[in-house]
C-alpha positions in Angstrom: 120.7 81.5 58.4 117.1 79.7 59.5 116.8 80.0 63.3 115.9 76.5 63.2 119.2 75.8 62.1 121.1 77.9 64.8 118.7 76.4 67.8 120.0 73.3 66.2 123.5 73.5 66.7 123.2 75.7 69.6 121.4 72.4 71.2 124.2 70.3 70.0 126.4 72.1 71.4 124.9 72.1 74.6 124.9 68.2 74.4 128.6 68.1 73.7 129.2 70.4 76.6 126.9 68.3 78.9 129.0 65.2 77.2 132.3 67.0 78.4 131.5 67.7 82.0 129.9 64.8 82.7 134.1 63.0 81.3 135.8 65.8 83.3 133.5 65.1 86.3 134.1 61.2 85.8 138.1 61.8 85.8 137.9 63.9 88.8 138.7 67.1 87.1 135.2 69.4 89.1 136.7 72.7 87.9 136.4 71.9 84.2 133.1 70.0 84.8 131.7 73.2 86.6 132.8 75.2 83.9 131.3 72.9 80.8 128.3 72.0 82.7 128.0 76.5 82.8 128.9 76.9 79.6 126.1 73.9 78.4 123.8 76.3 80.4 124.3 79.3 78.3 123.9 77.2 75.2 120.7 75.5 76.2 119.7 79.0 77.5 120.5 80.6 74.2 118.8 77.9 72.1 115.8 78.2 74.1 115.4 82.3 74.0 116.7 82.2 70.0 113.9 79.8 69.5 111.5 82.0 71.6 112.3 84.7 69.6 111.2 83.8 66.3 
């Protein structure tokens, strides 16, 4: 698989996560939101050292 292709969906991913907390934060739910906006972290992080990487 082309590392451009997993920093790619890694970053997507990331986006969709960021998408989710900031709904769960909107709807009043701040557990989920905490744990999507950490969980967006690790897959920005991991998008960002996979690309570093190569």
């Amino acid at each position: 698989m082309p590392t451009e292709f997993v920093v790619v969906l890694l970053a997507a991913l990331a986006g969709i996560l960021i998408g989710g907390a900031y709904s769960a934060y909107k709807n009043s739910s701040t557990v989920a939101a905490a744990v999507l906006g950490v969980l967006a972290l690790l897959a920005a992080g991991g998008a960002v050292a996979w690309f570093a990487s190569s």
